[in-house]
Residue frames as qw, qx, qy, qz and C-alpha x, y, z in Angstrom:
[[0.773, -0.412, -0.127, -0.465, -24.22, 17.63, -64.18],
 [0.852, -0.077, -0.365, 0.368, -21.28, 14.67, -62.91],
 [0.307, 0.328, -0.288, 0.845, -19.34, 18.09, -61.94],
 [0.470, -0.448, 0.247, -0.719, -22.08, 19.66, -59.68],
 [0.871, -0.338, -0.173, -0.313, -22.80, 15.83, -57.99],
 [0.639, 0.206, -0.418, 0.612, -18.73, 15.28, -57.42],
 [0.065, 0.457, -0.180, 0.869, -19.23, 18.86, -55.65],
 [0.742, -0.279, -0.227, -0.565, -22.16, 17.32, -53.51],
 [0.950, -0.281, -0.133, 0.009, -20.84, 14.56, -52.32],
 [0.793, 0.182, -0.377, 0.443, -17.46, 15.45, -51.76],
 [0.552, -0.679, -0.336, 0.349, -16.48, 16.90, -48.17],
 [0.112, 0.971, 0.055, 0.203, -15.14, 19.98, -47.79],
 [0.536, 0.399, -0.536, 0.515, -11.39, 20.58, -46.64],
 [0.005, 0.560, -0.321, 0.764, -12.61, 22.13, -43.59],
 [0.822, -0.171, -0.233, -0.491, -15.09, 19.45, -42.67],
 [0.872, 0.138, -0.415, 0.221, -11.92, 16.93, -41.98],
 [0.473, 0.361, -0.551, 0.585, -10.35, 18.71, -39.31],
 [0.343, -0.418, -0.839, 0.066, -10.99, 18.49, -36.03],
 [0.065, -0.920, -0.334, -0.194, -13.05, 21.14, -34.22],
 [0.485, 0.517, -0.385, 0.591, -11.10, 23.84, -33.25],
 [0.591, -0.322, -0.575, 0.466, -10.07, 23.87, -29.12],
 [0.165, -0.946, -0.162, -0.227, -11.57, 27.00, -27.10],
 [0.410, 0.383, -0.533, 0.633, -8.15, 29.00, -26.17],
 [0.640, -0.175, -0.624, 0.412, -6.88, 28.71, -23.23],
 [0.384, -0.922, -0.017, -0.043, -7.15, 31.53, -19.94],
 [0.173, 0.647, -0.534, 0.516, -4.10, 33.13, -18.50],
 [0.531, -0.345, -0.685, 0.361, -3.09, 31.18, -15.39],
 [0.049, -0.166, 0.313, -0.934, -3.85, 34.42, -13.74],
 [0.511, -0.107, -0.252, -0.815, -7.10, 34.66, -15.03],
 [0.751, -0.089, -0.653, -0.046, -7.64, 30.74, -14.12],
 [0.276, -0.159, -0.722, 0.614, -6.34, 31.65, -10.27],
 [0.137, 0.019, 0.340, -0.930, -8.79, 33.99, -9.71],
 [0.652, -0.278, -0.128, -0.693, -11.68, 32.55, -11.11],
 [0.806, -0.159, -0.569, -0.039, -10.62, 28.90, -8.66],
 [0.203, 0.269, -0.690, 0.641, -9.54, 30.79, -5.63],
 [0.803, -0.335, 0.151, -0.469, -12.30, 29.64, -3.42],
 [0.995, 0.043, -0.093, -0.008, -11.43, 26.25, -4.39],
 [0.728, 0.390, -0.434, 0.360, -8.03, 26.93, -3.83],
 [0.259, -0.600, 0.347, -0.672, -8.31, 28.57, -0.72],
 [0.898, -0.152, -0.075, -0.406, -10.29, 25.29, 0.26],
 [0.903, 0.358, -0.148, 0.184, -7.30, 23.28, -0.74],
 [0.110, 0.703, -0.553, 0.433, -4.63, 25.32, 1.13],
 [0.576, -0.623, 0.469, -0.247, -4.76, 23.85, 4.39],
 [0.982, 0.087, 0.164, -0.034, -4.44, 20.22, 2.96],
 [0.685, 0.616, -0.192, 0.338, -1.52, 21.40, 1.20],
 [0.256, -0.808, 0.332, -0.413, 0.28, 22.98, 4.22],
 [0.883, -0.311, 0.316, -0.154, -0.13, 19.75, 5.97],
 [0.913, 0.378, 0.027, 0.152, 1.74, 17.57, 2.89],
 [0.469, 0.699, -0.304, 0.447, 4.30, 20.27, 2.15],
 [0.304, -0.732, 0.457, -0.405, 4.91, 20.62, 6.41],
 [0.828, -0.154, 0.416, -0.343, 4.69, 16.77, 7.04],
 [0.903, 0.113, 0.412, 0.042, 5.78, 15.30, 4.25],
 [0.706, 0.608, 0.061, 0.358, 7.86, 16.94, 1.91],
 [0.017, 0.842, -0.368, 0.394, 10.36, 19.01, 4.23],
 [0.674, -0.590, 0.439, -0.076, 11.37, 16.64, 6.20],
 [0.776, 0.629, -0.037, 0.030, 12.61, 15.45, 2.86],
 [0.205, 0.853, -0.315, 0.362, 15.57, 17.80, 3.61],
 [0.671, -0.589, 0.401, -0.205, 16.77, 15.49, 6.86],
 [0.972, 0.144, 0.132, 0.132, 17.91, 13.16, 4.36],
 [0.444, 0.673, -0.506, 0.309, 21.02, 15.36, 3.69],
 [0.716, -0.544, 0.398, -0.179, 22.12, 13.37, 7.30],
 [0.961, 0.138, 0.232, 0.066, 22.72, 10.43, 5.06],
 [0.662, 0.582, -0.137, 0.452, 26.13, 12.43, 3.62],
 [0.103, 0.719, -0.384, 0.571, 27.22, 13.53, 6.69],
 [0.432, -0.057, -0.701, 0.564, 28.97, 12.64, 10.02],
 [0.133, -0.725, -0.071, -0.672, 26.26, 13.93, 11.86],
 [0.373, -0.041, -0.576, 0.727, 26.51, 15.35, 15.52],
 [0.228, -0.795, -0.563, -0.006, 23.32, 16.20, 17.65],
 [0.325, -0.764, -0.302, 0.468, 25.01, 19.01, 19.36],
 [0.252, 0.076, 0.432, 0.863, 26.74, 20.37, 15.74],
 [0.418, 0.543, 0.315, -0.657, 23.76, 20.13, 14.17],
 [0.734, 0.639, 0.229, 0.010, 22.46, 19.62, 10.30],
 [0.546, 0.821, -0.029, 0.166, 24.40, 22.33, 9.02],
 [0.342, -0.833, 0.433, -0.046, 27.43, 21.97, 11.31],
 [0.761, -0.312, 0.569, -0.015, 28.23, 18.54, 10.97],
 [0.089, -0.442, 0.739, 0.500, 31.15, 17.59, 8.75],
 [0.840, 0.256, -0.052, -0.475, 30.22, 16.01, 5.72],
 [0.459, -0.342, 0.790, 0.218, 31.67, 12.32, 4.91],
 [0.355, 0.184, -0.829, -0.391, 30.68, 11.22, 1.32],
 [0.812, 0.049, -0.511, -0.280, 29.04, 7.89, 0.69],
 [0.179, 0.371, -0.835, 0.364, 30.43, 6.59, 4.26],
 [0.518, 0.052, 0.602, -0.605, 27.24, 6.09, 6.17],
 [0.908, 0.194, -0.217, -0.302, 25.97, 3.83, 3.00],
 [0.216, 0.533, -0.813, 0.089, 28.81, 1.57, 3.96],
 [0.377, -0.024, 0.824, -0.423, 26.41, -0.67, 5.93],
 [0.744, 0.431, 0.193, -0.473, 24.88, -1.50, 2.86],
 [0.684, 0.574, -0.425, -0.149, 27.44, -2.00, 0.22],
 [0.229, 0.448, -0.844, 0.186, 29.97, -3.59, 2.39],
 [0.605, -0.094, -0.676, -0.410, 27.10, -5.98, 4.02],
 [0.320, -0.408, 0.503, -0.692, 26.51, -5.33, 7.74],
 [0.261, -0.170, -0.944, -0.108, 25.24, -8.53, 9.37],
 [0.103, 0.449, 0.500, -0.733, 22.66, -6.33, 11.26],
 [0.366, 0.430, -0.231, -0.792, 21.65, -4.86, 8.01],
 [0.431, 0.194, -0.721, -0.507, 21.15, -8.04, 5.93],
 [0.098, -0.108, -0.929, 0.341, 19.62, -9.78, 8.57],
 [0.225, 0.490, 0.416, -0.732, 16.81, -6.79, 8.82],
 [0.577, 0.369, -0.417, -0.597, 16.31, -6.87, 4.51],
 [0.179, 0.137, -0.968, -0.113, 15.90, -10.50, 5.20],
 [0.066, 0.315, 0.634, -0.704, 13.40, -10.16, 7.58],
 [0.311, 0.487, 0.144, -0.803, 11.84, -7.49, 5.97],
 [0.296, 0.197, -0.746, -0.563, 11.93, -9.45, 2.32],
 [0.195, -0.099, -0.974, -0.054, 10.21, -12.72, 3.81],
 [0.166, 0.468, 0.739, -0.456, 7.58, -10.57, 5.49],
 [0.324, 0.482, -0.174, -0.795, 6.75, -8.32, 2.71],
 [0.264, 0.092, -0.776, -0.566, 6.65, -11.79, 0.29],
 [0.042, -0.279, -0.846, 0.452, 3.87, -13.12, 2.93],
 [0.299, 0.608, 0.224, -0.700, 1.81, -9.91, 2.67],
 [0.463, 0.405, -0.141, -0.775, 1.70, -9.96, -0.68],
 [0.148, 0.020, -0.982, -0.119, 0.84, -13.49, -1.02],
 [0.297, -0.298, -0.855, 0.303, -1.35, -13.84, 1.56],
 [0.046, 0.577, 0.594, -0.559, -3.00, -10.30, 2.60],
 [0.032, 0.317, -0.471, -0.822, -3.15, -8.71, -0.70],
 [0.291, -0.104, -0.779, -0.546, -5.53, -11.11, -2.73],
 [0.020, -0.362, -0.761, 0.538, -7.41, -11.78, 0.60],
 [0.234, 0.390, 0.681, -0.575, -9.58, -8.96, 0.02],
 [0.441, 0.194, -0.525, -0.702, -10.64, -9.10, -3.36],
 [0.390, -0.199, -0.877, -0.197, -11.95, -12.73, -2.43],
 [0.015, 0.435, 0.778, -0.452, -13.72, -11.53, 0.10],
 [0.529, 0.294, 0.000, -0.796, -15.57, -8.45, -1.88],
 [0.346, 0.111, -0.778, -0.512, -16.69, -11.46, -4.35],
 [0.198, -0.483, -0.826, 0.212, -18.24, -13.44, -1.40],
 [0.061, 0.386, 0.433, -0.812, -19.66, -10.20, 0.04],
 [0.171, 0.252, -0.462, -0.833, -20.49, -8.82, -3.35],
 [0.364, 0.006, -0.851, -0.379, -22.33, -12.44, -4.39],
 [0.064, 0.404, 0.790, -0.456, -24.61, -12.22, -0.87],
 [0.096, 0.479, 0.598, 0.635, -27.95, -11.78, -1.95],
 [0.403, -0.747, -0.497, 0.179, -29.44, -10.15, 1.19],
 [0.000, -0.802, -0.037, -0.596, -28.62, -6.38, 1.19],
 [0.266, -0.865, 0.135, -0.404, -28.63, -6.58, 4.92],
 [0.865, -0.456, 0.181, 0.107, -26.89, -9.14, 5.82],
 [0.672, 0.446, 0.055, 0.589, -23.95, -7.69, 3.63],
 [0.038, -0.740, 0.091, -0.665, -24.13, -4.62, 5.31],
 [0.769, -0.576, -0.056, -0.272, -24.10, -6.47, 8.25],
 [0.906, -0.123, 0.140, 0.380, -20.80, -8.52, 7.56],
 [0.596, 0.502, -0.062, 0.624, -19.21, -5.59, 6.39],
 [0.437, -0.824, 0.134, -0.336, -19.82, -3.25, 9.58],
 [0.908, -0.366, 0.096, 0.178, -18.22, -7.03, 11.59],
 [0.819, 0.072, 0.070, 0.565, -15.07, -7.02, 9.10],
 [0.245, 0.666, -0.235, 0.664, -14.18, -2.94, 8.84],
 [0.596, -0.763, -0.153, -0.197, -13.58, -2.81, 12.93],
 [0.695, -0.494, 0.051, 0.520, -11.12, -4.03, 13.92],
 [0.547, 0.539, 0.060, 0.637, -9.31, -1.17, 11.12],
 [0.097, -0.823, 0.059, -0.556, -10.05, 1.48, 13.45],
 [0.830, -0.544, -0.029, 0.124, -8.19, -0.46, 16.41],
 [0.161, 0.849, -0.503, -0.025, -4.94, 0.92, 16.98],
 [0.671, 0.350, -0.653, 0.008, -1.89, -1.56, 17.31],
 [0.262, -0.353, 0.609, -0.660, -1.78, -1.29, 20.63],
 [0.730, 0.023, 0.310, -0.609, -5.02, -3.12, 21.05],
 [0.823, 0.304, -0.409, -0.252, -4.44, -5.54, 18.28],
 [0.272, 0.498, -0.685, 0.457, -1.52, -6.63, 20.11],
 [0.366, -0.177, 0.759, -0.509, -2.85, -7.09, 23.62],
 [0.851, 0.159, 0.028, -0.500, -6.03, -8.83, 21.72],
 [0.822, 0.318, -0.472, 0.013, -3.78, -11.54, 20.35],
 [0.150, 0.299, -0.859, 0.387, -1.38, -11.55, 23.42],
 [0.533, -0.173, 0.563, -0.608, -4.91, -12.38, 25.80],
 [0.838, 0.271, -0.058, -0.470, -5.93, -14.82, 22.96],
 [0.785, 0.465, -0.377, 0.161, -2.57, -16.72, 21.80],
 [0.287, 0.737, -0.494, 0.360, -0.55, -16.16, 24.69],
 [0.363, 0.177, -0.896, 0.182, 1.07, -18.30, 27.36],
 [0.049, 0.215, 0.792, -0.570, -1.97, -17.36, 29.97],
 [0.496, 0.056, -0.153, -0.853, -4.50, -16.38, 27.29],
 [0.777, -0.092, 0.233, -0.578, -7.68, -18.00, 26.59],
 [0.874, 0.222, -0.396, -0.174, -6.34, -20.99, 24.08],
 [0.274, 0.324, -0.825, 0.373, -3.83, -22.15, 27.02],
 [0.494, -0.128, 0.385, -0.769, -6.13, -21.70, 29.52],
 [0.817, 0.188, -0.155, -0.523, -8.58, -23.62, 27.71],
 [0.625, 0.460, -0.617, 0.133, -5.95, -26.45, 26.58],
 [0.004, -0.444, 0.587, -0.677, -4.84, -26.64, 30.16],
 [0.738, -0.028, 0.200, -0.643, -8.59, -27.23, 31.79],
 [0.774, 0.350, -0.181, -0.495, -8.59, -30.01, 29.33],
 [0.830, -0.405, 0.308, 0.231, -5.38, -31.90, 30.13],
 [0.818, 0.154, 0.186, 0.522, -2.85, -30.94, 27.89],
 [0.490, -0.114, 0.082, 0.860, 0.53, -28.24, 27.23],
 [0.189, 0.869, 0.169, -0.424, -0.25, -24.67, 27.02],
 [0.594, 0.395, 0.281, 0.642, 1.15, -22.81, 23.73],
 [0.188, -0.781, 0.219, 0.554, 2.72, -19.55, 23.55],
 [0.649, 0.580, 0.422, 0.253, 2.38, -18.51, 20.32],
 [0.219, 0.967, 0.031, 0.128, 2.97, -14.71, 20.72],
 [0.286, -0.831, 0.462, 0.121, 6.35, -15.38, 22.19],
 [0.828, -0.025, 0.510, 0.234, 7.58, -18.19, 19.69],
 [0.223, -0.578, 0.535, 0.574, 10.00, -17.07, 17.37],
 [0.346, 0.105, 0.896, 0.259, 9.55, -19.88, 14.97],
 [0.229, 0.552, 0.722, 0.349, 6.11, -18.32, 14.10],
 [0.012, -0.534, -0.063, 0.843, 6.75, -14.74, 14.54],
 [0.042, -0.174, 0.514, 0.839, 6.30, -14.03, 10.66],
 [0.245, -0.293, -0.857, -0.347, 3.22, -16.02, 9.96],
 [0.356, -0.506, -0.559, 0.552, 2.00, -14.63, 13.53],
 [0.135, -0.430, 0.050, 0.891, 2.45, -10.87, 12.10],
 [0.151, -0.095, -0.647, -0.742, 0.83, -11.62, 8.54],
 [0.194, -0.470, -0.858, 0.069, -2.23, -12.92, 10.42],
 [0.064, -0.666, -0.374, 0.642, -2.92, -10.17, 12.89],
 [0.043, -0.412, 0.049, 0.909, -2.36, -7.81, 9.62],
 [0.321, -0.305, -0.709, -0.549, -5.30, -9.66, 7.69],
 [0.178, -0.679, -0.660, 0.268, -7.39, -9.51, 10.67],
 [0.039, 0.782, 0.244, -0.573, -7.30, -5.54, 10.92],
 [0.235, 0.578, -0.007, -0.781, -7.40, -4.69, 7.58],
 [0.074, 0.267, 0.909, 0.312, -8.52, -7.46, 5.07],
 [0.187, 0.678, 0.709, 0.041, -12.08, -5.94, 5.65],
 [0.176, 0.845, 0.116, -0.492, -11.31, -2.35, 5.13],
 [0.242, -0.497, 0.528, 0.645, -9.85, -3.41, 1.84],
 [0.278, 0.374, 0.815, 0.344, -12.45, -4.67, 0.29],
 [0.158, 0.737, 0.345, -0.559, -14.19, -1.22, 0.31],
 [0.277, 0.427, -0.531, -0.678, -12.36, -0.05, -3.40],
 [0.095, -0.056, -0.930, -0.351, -12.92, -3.73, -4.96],
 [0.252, 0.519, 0.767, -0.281, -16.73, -3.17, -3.94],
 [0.356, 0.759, -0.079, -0.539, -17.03, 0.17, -5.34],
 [0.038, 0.324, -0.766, -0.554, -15.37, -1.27, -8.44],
 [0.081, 0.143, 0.982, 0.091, -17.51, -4.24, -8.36],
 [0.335, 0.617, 0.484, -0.522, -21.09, -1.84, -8.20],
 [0.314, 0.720, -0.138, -0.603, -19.57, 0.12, -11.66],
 [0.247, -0.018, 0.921, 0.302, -19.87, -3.25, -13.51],
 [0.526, 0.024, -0.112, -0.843, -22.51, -3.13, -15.92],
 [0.687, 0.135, 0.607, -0.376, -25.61, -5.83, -15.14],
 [0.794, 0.487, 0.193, -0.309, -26.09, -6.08, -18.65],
 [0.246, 0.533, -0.809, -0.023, -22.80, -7.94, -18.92],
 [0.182, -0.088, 0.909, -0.364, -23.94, -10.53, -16.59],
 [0.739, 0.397, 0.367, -0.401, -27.37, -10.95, -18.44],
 [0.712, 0.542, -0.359, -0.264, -25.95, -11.26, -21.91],
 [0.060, 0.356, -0.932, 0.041, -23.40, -14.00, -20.25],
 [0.577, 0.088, 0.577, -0.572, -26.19, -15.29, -18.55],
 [0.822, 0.270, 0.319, -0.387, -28.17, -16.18, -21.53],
 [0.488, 0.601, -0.603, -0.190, -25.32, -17.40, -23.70],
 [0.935, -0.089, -0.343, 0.030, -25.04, -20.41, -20.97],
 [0.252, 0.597, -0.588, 0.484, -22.28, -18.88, -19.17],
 [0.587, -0.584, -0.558, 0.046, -22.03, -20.25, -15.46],
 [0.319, -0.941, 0.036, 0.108, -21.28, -18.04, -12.14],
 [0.581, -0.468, 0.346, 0.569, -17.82, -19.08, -12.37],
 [0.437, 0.515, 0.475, 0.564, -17.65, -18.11, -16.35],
 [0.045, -0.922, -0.234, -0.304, -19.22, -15.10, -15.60],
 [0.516, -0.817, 0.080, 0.245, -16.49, -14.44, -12.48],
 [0.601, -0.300, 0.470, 0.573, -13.42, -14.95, -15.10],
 [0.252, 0.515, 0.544, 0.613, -15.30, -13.19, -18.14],
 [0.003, -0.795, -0.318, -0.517, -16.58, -10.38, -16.63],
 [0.490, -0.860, -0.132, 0.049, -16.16, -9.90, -12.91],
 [0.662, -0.464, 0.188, 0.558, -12.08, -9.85, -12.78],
 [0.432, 0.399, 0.385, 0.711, -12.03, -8.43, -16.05],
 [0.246, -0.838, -0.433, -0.222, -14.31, -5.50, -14.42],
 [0.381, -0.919, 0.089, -0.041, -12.22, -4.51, -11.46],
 [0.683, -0.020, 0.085, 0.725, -8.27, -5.48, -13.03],
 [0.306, 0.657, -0.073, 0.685, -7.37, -1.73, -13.29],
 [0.407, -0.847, 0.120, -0.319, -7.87, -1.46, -9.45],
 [0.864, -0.455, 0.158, 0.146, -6.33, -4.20, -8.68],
 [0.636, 0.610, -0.014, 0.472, -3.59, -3.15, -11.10],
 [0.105, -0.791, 0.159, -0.581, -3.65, 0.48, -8.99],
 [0.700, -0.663, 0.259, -0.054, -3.59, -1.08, -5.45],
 [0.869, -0.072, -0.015, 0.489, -0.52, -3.43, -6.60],
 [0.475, 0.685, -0.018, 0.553, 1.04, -0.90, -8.32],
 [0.277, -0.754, 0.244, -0.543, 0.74, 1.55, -4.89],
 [0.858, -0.483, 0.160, 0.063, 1.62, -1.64, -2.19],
 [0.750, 0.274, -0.281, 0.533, 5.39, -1.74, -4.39],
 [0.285, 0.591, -0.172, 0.735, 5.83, 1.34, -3.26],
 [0.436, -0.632, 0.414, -0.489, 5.52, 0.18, 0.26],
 [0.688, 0.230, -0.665, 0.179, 7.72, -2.99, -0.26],
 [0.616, 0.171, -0.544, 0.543, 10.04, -2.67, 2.17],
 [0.258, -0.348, 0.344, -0.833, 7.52, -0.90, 4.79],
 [0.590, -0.188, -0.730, -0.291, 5.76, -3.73, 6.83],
 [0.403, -0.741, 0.017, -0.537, 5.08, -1.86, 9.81],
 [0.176, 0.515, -0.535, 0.646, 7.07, -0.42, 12.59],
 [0.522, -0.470, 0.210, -0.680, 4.46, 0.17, 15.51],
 [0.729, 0.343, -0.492, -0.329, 3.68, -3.58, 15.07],
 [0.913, 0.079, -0.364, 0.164, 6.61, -5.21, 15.67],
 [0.078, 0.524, -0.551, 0.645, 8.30, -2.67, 17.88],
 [0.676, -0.401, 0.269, -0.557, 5.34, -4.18, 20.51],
 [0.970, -0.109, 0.101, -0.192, 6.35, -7.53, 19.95],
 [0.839, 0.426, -0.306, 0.145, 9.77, -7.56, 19.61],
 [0.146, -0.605, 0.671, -0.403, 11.08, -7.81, 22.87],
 [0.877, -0.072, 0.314, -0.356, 9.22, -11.36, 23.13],
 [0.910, 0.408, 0.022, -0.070, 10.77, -12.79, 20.06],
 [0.604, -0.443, 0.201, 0.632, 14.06, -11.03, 20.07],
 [0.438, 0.707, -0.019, -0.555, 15.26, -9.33, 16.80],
 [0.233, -0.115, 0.890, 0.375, 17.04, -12.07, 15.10],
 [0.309, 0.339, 0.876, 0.149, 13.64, -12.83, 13.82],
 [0.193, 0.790, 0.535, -0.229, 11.91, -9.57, 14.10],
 [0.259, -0.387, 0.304, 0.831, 14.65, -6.85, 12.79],
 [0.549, 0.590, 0.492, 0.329, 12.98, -5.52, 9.82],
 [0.356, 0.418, 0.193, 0.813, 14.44, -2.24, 8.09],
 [0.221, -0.762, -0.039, -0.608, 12.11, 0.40, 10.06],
 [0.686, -0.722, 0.044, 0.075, 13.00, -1.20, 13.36],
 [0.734, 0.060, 0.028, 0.676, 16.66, -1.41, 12.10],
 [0.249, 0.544, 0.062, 0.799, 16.78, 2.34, 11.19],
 [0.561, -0.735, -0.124, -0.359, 14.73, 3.05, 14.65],
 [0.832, -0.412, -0.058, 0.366, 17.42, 0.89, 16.91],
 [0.790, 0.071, -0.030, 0.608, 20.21, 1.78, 15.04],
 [0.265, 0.419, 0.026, 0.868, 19.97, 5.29, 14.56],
 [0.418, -0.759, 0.006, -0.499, 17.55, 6.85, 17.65],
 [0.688, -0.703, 0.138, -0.112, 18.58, 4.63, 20.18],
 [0.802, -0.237, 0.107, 0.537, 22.35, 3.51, 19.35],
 [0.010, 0.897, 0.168, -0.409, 23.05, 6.99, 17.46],
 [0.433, -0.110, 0.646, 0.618, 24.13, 6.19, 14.19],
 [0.426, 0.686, 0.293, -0.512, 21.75, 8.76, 12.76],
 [0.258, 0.593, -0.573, -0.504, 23.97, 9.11, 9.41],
 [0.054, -0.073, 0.961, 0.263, 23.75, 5.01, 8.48],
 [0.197, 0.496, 0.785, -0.315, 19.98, 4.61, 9.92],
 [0.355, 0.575, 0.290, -0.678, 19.57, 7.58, 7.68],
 [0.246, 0.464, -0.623, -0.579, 20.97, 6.09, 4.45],
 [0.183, 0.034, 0.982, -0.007, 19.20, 3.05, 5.07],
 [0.193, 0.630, 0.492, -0.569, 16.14, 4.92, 4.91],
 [0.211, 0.652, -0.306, -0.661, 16.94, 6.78, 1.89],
 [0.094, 0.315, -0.875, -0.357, 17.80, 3.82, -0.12],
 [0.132, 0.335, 0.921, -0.149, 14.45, 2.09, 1.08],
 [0.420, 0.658, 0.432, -0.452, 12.47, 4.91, -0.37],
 [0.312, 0.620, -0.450, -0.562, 14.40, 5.14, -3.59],
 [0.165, 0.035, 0.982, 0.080, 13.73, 1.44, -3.86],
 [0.348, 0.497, 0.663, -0.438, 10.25, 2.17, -3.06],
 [0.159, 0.691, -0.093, -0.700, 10.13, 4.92, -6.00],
 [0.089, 0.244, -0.865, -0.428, 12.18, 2.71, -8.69],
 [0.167, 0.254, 0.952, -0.033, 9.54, 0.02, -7.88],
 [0.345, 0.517, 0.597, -0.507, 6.46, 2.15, -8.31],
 [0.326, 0.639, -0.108, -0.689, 7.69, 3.74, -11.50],
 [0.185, 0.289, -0.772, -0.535, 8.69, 0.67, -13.15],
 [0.198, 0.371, 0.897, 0.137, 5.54, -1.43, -12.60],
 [0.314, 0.716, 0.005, -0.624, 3.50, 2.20, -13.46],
 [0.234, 0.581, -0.508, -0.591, 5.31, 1.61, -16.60],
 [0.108, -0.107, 0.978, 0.144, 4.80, -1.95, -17.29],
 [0.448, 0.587, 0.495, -0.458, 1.04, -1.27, -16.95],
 [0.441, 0.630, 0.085, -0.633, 1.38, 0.84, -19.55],
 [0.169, 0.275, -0.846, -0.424, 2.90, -1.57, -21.85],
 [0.051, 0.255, 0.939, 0.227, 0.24, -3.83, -21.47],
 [0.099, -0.441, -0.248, -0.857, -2.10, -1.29, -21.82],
 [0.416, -0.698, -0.527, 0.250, -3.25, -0.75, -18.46],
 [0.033, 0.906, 0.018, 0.421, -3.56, 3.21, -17.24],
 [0.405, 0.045, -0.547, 0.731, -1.14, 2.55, -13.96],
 [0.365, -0.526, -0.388, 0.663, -1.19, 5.23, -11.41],
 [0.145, -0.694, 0.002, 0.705, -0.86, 7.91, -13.90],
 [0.749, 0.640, 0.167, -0.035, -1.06, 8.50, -17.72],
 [0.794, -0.167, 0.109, 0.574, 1.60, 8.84, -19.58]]
């Protein structure tokens, strides 16, 4: 009788393992039954692979003496000579990674965190429409090219815009902001929170909707207050985006836009403005050092790369999911 109740209660061998996985299709079998969907999916790809991943192949410039009228595949190669404006420390070059460093530590100081605090205010309005209202005001100016941004600040800031003007009327010194050197940097970070600070809060909402409520009630009734509740639950809620957006801005360090500052850098000069994409633009389209301008380039996206994979990876030490799994 102890033998047949052992037999009863003890699990079978087969009971312990986990179910077994349904085998796999042939990838054949697997293209044909997703070629709609892949058909769907071609053009997008076409675009990437024409746009973004063949010109890839321009980087072999960077090893060679090149010569517009040779060509790519004509033009002698030279080794590691066109990095020489890197290792051996061009003052044109270190002047533009200077540049570029102090505006890139700016942005992410300063336009990075921006719009998480603003989903929180937006997020925390209780009116529905007047949220939807302030968010129409702040995603607008995204869809302004630079062009516009530009003249908007030069008619606003500049030596005959409205705040001189104004100033002027009144009895005292116009300012000329857009053409002052001194605050070129601080001048750039602004304009680049105005046009897109409000289309950035658009992920850190959607994050902030797929919070459950019934966190914020059980804090609630434990005594928690708003601010408790914003450092217990809300940041704790949407760290894996903000995790993802840092993670994806490394890997545009050393890119702090071209269009930008090409419009404004005949005001300022380039002592101040040089940054790495106008460096690689001067130096190499319009003085025709296409081989240095292209190794400069190269090295700024293998920076860009190094950076994304080691903070990817650091996530995953502290157990965060990164960009990618492992």
């Amino acid at each position: 009788m102890q033998v047949a109740d052992q037999r009863t209660t003890t699990p079978a061998p087969n009971d312990t393992h986990p179910p077994a996985r349904p085998a796999r299709r042939p990838w054949v079998a697997r293209l044909k039954r997703d070629r709609w969907l892949l058909l769907f999916g071609l053009p997008g790809l076409l675009v990437i692979l024409t746009f973004h991943y063949i010109p890839l192949l321009g980087n072999v410039i960077a090893f060679k003496d090149y010569q517009p009228y040779l060509g790519i595949q004509e033009s002698p190669w030279n080794g590691l000579a066109n990095f020489a404006v890197i290792f051996n420390g061009d003052p044109a070059f270190l002047n533009a990674l200077g540049n570029t460093l102090i505006i890139t530590a700016l942005q992410v100081v300063f336009v990075f965190p921006l719009p998480i605090c603003l989903a929180l205010v937006l997020n925390s309005l209780l009116s529905d429409r007047l949220k939807r209202l302030v968010q129409s005001i702040l995603y607008l100016p995204h869809f302004m090219s630079w062009v516009i941004v530009v003249a908007i600040f030069q008619q606003m800031l500049g030596n005959a815009g409205l705040i001189s003007n104004w100033l002027l009327r009144n009895g005292h010194d116009a300012v000329h902001i857009i053409g002052n050197s001194d605050v070129f940097k601080e001048l750039i970070t602004a304009q680049v929170i105005w046009k897109d600070c409000g289309w950035g809060t658009i992920l850190f909402l959607a994050a902030l909707s797929h919070i459950d409520i019934q966190l914020y009630e059980a804090s609630g009734v434990d005594g928690a207050s708003r601010w408790r509740q914003l450092w217990h639950v809300t940041l704790p809620g949407i760290r894996p985006v903000i995790i993802l957006l840092l993670i994806l801005r490394l890997g545009d360090i050393l890119t702090v836009g071209f269009e930008q500052i090409v419009l404004q850098q005949q005001a300022v000069g380039t002592q101040v403005s040089e940054v790495l994409d106008t460096y690689v633009y001067n130096n190499g389209i319009l003085a025709g050092n296409w081989g240095a301008s292209a190794a400069v380039g190269l090295v700024k996206g293998l920076i860009g790369v190094a950076l994304v994979l080691g903070a990817n990876k650091l996530a995953h030490i502290f157990g965060e999911k990164g960009i990618y799994q492992k």
